[in-house]
N, C-alpha and C positions, 0 to 999 in steps of 0.2 A: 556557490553552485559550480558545477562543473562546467566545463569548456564546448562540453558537447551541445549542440543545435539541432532545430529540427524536432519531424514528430516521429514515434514511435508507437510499440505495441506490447502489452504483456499479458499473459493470464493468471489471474489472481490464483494461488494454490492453499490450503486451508481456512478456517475457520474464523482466522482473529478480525476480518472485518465485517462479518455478519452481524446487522441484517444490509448494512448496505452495500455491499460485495460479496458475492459468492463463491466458493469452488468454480473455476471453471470459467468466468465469465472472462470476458476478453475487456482491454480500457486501451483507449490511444491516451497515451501520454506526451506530452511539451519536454522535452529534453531543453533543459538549460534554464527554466524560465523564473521568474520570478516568484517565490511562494511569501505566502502568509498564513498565519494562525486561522486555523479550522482547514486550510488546504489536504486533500489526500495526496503525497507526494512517492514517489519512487527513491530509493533508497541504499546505499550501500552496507549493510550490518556491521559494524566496526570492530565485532568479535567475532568477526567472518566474512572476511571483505569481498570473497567469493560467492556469496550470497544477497541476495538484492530483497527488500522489505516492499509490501506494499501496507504505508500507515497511514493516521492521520499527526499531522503539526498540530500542537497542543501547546506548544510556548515554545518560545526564543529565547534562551537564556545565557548569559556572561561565560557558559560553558561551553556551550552547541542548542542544538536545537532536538528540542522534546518531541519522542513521536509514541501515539498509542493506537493499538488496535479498537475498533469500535465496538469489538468484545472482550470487554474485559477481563472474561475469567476461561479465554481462549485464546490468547495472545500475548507470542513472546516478545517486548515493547522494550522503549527505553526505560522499563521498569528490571528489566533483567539483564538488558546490556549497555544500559546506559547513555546520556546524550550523543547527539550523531553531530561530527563535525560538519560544515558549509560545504565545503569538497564532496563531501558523501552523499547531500543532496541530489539527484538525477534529475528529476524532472516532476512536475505534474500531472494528475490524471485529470485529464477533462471530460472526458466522456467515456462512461460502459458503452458499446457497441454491439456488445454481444448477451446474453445471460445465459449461464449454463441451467439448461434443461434437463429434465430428469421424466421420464415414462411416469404416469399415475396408474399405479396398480387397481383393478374394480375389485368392488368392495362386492358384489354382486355374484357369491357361488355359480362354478357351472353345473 
């Protein structure tokens, strides 16, 4: 895990954790903290280290540690860039705070 402490904030941007994260929604995250299997963790992308992942931990392996989106077949995971070193780990999310909203159109002609 990284060195950094403290809580934090992010807003989740696409699709790969739907239905449990949305576009939009906002999560305080634990910087530093201790994760385990099935955690949603904050991320450093290791074929883009300039880029931060929001996934789920899915195993711990003799490599690094396995992250997937909680949609599958919308999510670029450790299935396309591969295990994520302990350093690259950030933090955990523990709580949404926010959910992105969206207007509902009437279905009811004017």
């Amino acid at each position: 895990m990284t060195a950094q402490s403290g809580w934090g904030r992010v807003i989740v941007e696409g699709d790969s954790m739907l239905p449990t994260l949305k576009p939009g929604d906002r999560c305080l995250v634990k910087w530093g903290a201790q994760v385990q299997v099935g955690d949603v963790v904050v991320a450093r992308r290791p074929d883009r280290p300039e880029t931060l992942v929001v996934k789920r931990l899915t195993a711990h392996e003799s490599d690094g540690f396995w992250l997937e989106g909680d949609n599958s077949t919308g999510s670029h995971d450790s299935w396309v860039f591969g295990a994520v070193q302990g350093e690259d780990l950030l933090g955990v999310v523990r709580w949404r705070y926010w959910r992105a909203l969206k207007r509902v159109k009437s279905a009811v002609a004017d």
